[in-house]
SEFIZA-3560 file (N, C-alpha, C; in Angstrom, 3 decimals):
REM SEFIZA-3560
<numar><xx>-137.870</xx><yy>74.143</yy><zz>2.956</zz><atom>N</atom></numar>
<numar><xx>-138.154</xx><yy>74.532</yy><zz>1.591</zz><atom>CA</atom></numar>
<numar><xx>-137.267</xx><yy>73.732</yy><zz>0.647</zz><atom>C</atom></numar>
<numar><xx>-137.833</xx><yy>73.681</yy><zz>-0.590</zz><atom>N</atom></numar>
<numar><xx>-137.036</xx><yy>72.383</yy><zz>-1.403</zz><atom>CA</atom></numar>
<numar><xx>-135.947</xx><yy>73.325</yy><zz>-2.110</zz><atom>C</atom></numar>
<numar><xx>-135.243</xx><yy>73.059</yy><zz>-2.952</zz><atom>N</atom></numar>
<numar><xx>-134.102</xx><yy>73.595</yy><zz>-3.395</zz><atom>CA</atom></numar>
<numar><xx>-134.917</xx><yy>74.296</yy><zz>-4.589</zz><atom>C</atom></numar>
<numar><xx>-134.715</xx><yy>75.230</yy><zz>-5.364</zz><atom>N</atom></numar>
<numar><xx>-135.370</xx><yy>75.841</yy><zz>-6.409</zz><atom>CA</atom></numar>
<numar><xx>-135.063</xx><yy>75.212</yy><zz>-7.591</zz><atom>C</atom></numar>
<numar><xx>-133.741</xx><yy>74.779</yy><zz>-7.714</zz><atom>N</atom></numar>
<numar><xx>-133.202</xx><yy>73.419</yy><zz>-9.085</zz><atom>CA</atom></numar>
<numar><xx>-133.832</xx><yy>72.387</yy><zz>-8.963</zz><atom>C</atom></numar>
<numar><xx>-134.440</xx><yy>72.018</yy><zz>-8.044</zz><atom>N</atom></numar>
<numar><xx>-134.884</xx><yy>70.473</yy><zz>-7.907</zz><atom>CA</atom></numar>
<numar><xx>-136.443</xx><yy>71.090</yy><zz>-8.592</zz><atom>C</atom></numar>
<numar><xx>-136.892</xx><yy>71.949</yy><zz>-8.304</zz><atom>N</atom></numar>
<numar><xx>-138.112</xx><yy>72.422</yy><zz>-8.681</zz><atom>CA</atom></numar>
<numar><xx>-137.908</xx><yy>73.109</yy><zz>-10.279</zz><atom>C</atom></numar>
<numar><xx>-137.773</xx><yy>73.694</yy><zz>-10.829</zz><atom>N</atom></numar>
<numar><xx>-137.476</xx><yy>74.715</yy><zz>-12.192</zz><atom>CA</atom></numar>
<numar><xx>-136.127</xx><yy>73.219</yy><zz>-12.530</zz><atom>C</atom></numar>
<numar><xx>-136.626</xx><yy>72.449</yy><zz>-13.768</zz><atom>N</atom></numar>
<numar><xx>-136.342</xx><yy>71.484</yy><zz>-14.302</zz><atom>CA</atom></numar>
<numar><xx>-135.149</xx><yy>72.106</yy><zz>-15.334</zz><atom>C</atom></numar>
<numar><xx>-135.937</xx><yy>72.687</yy><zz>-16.464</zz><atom>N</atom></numar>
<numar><xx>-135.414</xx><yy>73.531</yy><zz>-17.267</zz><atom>CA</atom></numar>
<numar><xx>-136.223</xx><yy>74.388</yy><zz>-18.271</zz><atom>C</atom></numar>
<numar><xx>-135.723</xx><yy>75.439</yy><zz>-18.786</zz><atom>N</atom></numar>
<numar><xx>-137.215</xx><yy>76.167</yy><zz>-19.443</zz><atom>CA</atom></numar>
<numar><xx>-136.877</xx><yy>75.397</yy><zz>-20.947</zz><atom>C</atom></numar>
<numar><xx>-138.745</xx><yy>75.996</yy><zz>-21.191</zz><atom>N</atom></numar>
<numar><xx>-139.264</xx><yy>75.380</yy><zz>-22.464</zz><atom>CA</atom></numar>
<numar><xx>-139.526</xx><yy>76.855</yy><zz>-23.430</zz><atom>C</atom></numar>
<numar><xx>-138.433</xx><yy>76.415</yy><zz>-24.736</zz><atom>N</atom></numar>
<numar><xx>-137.859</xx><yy>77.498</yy><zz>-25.354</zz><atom>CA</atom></numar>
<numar><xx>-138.727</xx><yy>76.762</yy><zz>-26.931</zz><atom>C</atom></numar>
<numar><xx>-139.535</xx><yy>77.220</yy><zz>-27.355</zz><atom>N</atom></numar>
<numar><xx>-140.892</xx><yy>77.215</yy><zz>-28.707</zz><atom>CA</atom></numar>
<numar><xx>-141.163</xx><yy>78.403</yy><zz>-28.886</zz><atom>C</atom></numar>
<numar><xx>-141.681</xx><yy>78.325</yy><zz>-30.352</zz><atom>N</atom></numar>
<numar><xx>-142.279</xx><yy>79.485</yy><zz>-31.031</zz><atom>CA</atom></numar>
<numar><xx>-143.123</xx><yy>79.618</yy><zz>-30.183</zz><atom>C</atom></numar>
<numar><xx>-144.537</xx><yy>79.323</yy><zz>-29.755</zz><atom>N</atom></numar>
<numar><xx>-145.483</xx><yy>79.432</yy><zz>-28.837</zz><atom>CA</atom></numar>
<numar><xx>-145.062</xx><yy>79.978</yy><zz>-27.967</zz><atom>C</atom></numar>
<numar><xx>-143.542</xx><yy>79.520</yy><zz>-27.029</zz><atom>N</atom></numar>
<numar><xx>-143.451</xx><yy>80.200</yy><zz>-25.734</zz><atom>CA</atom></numar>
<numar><xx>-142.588</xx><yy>82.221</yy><zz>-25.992</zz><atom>C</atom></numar>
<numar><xx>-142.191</xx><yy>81.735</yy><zz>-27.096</zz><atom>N</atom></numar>
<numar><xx>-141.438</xx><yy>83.032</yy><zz>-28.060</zz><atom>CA</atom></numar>
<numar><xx>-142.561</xx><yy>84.036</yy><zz>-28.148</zz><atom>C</atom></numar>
<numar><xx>-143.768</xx><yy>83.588</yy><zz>-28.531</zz><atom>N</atom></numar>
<numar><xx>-144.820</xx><yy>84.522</yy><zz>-28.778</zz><atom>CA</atom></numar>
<numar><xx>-145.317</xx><yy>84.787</yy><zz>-27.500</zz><atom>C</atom></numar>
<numar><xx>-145.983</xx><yy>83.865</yy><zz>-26.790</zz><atom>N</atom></numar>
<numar><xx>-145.977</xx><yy>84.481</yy><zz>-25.233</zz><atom>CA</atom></numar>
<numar><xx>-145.320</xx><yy>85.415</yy><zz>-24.581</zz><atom>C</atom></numar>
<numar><xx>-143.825</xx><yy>85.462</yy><zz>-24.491</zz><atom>N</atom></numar>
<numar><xx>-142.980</xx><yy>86.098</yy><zz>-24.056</zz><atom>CA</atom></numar>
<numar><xx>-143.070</xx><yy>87.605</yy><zz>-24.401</zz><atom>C</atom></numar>
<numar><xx>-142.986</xx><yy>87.726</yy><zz>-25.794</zz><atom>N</atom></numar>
<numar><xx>-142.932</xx><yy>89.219</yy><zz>-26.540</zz><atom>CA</atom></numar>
<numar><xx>-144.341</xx><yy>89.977</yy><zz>-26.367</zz><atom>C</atom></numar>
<numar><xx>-145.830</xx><yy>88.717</yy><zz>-26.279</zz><atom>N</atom></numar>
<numar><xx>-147.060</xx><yy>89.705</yy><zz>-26.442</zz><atom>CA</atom></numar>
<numar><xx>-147.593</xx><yy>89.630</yy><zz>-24.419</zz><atom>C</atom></numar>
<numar><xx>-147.501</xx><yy>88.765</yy><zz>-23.675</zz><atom>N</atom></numar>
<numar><xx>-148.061</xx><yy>88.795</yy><zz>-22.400</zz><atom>CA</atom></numar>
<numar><xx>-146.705</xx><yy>88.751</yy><zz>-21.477</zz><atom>C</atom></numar>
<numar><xx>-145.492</xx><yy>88.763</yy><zz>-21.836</zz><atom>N</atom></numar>
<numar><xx>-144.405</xx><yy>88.622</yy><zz>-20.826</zz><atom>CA</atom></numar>
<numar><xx>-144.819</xx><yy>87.308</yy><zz>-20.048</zz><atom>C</atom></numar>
<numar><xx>-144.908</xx><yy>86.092</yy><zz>-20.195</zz><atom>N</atom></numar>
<numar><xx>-145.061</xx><yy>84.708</yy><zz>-19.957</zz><atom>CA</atom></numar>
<numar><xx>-143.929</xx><yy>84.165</yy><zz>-20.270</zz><atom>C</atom></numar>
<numar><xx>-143.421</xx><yy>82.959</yy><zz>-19.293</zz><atom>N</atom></numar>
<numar><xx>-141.964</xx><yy>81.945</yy><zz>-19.202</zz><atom>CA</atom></numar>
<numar><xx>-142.624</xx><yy>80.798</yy><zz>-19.504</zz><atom>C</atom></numar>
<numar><xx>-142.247</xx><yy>79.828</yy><zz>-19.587</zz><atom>N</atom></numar>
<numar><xx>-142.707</xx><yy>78.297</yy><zz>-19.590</zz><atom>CA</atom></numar>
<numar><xx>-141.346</xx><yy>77.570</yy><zz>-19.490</zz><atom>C</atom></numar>
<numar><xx>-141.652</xx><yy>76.748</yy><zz>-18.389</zz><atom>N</atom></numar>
<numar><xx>-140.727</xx><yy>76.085</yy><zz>-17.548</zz><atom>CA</atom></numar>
<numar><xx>-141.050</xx><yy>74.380</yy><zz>-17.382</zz><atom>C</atom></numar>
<numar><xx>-140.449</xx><yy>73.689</yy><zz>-17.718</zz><atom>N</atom></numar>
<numar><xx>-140.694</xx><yy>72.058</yy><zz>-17.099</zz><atom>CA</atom></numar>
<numar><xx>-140.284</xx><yy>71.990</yy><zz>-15.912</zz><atom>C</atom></numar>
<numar><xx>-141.329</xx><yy>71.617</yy><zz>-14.694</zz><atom>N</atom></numar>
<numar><xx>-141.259</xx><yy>71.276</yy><zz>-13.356</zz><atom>CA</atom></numar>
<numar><xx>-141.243</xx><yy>69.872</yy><zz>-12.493</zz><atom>C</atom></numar>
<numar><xx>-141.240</xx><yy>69.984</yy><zz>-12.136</zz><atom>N</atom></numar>
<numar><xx>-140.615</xx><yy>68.773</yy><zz>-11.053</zz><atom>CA</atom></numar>
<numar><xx>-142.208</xx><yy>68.262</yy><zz>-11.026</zz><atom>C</atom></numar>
<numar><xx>-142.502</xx><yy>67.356</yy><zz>-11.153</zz><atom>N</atom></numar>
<numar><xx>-144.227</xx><yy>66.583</yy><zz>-11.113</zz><atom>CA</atom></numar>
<numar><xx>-144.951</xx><yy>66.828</yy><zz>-9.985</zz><atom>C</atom></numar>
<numar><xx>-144.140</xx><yy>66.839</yy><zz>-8.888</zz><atom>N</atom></numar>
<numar><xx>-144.812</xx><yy>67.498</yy><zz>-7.440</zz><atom>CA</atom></numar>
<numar><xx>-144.450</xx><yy>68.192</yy><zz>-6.971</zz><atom>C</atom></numar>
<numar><xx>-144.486</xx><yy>69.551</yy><zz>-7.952</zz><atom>N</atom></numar>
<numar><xx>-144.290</xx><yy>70.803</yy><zz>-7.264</zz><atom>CA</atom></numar>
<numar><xx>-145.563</xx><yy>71.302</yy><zz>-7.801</zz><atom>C</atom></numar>
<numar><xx>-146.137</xx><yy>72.655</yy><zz>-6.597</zz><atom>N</atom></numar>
<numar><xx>-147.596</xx><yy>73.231</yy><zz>-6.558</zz><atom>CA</atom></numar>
<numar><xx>-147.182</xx><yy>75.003</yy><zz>-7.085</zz><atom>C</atom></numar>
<numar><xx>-148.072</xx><yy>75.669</yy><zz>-7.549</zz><atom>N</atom></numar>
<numar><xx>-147.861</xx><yy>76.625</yy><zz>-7.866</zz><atom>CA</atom></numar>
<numar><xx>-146.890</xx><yy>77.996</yy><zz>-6.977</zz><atom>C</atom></numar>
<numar><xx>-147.423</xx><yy>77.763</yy><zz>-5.988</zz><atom>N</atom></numar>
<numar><xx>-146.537</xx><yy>78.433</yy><zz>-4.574</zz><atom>CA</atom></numar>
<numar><xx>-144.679</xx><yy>77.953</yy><zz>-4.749</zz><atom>C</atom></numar>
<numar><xx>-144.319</xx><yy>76.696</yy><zz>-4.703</zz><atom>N</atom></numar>
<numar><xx>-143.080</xx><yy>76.313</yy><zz>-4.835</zz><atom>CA</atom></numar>
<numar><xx>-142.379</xx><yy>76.597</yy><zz>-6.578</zz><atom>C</atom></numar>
<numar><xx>-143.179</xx><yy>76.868</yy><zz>-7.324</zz><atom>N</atom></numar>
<numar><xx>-142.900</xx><yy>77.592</yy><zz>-8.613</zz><atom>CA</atom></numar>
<numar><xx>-142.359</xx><yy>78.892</yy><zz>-8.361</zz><atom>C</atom></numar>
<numar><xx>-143.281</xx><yy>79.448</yy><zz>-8.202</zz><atom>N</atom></numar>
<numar><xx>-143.193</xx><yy>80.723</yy><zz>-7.825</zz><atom>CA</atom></numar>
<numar><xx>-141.966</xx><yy>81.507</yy><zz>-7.199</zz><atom>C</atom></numar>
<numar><xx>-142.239</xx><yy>80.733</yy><zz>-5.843</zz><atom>N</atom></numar>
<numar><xx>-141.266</xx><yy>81.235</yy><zz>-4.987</zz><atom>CA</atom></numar>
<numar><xx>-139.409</xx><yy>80.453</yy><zz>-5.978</zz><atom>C</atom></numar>
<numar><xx>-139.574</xx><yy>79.575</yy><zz>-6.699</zz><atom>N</atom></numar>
<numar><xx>-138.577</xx><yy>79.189</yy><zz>-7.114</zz><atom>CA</atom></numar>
<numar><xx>-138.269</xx><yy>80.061</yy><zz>-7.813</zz><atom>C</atom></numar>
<numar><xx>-138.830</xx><yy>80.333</yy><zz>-8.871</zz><atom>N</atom></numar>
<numar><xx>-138.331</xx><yy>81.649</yy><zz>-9.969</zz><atom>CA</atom></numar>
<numar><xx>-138.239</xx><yy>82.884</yy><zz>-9.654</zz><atom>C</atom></numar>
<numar><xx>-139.007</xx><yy>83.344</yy><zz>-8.450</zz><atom>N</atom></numar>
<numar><xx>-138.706</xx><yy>84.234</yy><zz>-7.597</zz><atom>CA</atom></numar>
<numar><xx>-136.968</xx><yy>84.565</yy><zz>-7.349</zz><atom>C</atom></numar>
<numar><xx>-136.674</xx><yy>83.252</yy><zz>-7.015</zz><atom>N</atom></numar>
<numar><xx>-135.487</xx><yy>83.233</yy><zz>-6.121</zz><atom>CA</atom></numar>
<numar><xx>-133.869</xx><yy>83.143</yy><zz>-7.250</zz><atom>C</atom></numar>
<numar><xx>-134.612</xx><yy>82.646</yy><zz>-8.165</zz><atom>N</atom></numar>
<numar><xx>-133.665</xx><yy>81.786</yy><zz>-9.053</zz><atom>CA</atom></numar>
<numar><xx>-133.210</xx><yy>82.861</yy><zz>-10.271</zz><atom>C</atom></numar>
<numar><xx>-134.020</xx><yy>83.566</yy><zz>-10.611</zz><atom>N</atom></numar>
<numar><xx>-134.558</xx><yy>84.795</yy><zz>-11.479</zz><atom>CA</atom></numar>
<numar><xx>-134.181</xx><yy>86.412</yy><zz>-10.823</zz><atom>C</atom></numar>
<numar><xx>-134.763</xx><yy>86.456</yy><zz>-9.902</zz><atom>N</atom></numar>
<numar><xx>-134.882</xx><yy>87.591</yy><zz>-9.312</zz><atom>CA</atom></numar>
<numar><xx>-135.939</xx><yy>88.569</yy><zz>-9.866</zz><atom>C</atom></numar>
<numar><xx>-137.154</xx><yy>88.053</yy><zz>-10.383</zz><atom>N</atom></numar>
<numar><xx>-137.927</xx><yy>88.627</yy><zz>-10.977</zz><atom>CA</atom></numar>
<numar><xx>-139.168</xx><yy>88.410</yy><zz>-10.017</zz><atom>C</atom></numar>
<numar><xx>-140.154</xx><yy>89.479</yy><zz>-9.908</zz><atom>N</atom></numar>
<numar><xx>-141.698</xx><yy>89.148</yy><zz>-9.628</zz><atom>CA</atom></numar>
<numar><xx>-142.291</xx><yy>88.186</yy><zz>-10.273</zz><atom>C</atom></numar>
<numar><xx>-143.252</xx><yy>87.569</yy><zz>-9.489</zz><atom>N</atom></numar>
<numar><xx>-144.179</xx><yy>86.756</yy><zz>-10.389</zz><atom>CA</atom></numar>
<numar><xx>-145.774</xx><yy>86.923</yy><zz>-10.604</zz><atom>C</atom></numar>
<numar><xx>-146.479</xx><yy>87.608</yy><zz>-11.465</zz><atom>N</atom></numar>
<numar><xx>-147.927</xx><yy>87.963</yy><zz>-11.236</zz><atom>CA</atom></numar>
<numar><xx>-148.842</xx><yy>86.273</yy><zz>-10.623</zz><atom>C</atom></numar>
<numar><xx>-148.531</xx><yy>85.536</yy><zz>-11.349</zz><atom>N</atom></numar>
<numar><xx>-149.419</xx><yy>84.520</yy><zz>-11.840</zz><atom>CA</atom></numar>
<numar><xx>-148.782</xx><yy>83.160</yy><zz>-12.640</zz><atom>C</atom></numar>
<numar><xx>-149.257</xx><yy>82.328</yy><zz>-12.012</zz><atom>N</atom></numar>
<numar><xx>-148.301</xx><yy>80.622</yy><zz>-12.418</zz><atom>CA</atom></numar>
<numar><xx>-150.080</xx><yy>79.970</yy><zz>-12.546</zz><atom>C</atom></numar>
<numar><xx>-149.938</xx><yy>79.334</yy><zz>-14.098</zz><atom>N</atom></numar>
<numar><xx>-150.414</xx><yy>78.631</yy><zz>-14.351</zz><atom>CA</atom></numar>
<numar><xx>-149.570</xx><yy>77.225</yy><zz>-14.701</zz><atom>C</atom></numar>
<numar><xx>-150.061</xx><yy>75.644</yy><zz>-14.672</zz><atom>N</atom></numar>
<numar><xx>-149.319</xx><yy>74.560</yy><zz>-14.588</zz><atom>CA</atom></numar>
<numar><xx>-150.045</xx><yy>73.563</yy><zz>-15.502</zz><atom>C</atom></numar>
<numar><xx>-149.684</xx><yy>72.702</yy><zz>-16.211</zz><atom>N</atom></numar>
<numar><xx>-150.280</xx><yy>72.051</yy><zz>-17.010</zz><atom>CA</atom></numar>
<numar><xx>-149.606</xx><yy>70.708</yy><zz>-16.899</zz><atom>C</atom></numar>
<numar><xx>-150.711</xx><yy>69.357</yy><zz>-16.918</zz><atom>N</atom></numar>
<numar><xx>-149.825</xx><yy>68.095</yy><zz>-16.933</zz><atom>CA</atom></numar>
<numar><xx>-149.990</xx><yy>67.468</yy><zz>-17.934</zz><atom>C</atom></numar>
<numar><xx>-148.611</xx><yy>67.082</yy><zz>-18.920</zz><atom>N</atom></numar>
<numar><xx>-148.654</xx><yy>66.837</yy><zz>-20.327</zz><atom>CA</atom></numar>
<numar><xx>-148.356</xx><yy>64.946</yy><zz>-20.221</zz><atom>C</atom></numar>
<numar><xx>-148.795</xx><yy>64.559</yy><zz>-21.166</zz><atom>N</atom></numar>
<numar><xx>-149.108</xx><yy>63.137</yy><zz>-20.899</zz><atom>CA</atom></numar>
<numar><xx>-147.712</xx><yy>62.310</yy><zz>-21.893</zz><atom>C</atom></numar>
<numar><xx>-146.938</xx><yy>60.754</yy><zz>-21.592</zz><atom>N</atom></numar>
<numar><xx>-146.231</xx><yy>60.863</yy><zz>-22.078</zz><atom>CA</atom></numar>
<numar><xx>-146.497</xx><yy>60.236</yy><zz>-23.220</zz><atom>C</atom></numar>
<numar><xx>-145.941</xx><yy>60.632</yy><zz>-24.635</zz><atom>N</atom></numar>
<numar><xx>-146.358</xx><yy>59.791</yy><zz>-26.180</zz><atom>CA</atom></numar>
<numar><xx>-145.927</xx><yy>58.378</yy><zz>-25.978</zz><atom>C</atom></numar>
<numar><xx>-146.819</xx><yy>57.486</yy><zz>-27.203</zz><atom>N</atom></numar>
<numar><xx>-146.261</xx><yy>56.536</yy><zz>-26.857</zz><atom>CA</atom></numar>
<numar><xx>-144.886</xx><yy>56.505</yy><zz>-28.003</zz><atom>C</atom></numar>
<numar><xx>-144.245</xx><yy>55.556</yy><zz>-27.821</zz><atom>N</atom></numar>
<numar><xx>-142.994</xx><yy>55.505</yy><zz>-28.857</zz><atom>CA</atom></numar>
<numar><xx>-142.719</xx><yy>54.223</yy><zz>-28.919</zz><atom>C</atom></numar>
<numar><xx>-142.653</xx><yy>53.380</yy><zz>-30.350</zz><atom>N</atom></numar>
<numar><xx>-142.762</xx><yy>52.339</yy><zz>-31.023</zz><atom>CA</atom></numar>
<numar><xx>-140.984</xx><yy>52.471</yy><zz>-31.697</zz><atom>C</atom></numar>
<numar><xx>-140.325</xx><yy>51.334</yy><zz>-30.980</zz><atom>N</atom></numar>
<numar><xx>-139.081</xx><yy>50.779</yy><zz>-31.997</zz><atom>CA</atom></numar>
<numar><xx>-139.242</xx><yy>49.492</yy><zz>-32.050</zz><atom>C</atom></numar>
<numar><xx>-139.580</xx><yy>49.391</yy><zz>-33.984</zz><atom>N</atom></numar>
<numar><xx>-139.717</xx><yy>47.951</yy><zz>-34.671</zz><atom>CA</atom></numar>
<numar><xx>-141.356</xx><yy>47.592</yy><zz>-33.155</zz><atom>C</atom></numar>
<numar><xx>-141.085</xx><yy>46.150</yy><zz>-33.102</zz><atom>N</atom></numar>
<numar><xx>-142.094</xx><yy>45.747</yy><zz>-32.646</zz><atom>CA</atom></numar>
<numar><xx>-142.558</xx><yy>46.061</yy><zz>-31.475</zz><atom>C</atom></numar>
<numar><xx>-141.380</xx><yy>46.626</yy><zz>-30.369</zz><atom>N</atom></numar>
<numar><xx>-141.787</xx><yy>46.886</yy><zz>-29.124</zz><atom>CA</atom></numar>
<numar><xx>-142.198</xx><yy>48.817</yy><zz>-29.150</zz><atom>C</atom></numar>
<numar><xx>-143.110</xx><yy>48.618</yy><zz>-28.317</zz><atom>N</atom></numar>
<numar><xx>-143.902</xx><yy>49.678</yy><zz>-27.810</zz><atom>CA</atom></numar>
<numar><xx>-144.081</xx><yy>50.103</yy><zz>-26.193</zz><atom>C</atom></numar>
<numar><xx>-144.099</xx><yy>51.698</yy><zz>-26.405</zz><atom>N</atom></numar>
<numar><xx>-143.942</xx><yy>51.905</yy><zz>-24.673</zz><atom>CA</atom></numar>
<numar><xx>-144.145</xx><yy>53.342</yy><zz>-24.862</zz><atom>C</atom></numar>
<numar><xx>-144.266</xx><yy>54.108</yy><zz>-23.572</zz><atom>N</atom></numar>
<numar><xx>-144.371</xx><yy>55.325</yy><zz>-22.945</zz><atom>CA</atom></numar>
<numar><xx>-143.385</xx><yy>56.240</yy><zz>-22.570</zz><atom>C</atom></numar>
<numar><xx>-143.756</xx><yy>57.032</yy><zz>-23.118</zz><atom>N</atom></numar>
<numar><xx>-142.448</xx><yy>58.076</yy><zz>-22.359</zz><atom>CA</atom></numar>
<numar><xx>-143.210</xx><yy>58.362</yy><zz>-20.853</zz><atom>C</atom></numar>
<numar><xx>-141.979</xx><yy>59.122</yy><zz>-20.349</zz><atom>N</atom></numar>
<numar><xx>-143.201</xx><yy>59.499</yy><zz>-18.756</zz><atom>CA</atom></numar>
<numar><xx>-143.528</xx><yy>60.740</yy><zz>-19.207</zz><atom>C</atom></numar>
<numar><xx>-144.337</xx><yy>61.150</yy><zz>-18.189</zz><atom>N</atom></numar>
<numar><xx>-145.398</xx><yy>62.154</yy><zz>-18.180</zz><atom>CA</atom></numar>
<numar><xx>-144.846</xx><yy>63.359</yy><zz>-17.462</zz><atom>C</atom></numar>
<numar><xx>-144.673</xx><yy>64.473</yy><zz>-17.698</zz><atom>N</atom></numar>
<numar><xx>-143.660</xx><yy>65.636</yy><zz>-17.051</zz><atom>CA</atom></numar>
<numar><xx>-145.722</xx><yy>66.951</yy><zz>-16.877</zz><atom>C</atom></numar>
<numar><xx>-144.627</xx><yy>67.607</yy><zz>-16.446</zz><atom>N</atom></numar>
<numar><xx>-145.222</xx><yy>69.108</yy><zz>-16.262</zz><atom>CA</atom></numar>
<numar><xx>-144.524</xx><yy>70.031</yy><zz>-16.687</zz><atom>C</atom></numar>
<numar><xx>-145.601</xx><yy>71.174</yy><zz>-16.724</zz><atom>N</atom></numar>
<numar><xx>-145.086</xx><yy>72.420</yy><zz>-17.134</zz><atom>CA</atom></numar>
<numar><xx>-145.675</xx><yy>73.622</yy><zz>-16.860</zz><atom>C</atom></numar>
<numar><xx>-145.210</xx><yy>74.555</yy><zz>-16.481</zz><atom>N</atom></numar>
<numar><xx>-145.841</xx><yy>76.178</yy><zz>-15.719</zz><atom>CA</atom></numar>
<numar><xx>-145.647</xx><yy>77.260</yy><zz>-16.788</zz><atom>C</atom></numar>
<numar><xx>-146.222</xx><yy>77.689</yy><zz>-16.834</zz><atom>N</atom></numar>
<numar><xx>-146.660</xx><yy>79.124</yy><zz>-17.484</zz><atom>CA</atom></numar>
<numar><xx>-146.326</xx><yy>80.173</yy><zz>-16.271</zz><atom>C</atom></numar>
<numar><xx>-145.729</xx><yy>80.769</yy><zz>-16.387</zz><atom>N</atom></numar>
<numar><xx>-145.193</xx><yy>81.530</yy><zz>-15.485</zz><atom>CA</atom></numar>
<numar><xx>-145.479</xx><yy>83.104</yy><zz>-16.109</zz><atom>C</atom></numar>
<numar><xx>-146.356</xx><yy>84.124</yy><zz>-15.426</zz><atom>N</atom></numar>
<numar><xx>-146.708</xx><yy>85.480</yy><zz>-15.784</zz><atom>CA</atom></numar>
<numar><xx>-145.751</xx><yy>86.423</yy><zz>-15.224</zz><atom>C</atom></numar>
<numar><xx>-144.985</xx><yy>87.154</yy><zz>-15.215</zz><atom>N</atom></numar>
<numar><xx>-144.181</xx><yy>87.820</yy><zz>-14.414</zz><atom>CA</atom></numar>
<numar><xx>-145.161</xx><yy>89.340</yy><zz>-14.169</zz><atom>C</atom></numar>
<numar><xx>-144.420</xx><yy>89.920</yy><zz>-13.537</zz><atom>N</atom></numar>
<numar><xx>-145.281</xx><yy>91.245</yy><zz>-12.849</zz><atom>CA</atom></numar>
<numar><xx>-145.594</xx><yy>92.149</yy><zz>-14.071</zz><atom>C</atom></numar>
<numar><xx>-146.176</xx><yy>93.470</yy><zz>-14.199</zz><atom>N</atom></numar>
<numar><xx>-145.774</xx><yy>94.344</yy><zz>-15.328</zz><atom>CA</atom></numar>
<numar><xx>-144.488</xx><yy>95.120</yy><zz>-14.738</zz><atom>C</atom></numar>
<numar><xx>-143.645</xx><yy>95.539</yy><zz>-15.940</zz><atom>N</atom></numar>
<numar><xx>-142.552</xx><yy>96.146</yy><zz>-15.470</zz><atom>CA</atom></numar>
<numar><xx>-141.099</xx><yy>95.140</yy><zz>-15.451</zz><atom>C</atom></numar>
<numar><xx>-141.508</xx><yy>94.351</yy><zz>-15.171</zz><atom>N</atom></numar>
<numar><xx>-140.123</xx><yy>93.431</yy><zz>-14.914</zz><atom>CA</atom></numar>
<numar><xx>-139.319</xx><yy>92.798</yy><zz>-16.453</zz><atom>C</atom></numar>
<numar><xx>-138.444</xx><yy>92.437</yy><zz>-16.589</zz><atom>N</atom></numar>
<numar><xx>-137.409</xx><yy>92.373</yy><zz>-17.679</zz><atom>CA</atom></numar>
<numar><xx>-137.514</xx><yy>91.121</yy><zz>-17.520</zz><atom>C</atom></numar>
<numar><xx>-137.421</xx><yy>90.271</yy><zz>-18.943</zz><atom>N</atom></numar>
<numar><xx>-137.156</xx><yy>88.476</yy><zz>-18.966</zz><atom>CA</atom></numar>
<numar><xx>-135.888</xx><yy>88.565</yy><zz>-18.508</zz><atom>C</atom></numar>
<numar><xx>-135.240</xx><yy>86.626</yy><zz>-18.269</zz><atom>N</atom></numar>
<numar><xx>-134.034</xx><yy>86.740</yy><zz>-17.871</zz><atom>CA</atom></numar>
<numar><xx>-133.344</xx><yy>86.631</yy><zz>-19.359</zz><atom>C</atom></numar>
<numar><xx>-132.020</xx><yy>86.628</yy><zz>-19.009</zz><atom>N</atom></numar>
<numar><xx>-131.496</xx><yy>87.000</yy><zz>-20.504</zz><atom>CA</atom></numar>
<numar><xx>-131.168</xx><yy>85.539</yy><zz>-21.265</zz><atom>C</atom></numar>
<numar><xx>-131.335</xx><yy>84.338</yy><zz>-20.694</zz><atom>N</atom></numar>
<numar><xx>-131.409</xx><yy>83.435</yy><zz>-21.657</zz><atom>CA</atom></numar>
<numar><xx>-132.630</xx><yy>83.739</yy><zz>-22.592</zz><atom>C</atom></numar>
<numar><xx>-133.338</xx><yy>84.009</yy><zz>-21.869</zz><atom>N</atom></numar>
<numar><xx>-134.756</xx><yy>84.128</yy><zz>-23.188</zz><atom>CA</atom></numar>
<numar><xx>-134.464</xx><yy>84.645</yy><zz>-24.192</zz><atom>C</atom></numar>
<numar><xx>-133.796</xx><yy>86.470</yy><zz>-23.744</zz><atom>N</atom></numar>
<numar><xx>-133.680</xx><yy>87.224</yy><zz>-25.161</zz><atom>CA</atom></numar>
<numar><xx>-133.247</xx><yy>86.872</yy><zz>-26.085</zz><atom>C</atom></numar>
<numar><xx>-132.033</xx><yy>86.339</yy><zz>-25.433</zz><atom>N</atom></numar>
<numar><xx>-131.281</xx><yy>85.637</yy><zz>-26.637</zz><atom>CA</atom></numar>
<numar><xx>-131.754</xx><yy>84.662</yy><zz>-27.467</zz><atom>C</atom></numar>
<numar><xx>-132.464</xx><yy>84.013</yy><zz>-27.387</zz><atom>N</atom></numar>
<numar><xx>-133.429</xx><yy>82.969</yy><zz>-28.449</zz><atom>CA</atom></numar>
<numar><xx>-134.163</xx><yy>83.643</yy><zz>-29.183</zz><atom>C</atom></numar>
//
């Protein structure tokens, strides 16, 4: 099994994910590019100590970014939507934001 840090990058802290949080109890996390919903899971599982209902994952593409004449790509990351169980408490970095 892979390490759960190598997997759970770092969470993604937005108004959007702020509103998620308070109305569906949803996390959003940047993940490791080849990790599958199962190795999410079980990561925040482990890392958290929280249930997880449901991991959705999304692959975000990278902008391009222009200084003066040269032009280029950022890379391309991921990111999980993470549902936790009903009943269960965010972790407390969240609240605090």
């Amino acid at each position: 099994m892979k390490d759960p840090r190598s997997i759970i990058l770092r969470p993604l802290i937005t108004e959007k994910v702020s509103a998620l949080q308070e109305q569906a109890n949803i996390l959003c996390f940047q993940v490791a590019p080849e990790a599958n919903k199962v190795e999410i899971r079980r990561a925040v599982e482990k890392l958290f100590g929280v249930k997880v209902q449901s991991v959705q994952v999304a692959n975000m593409r990278g902008k391009l970014r222009r200084y003066g004449r040269f032009a280029g790509y950022r890379p391309d990351w991921r990111k999980a939507y993470v549902r936790l169980a009903p009943g269960e408490k965010t972790p407390e970095f969240f609240e605090k934001v």
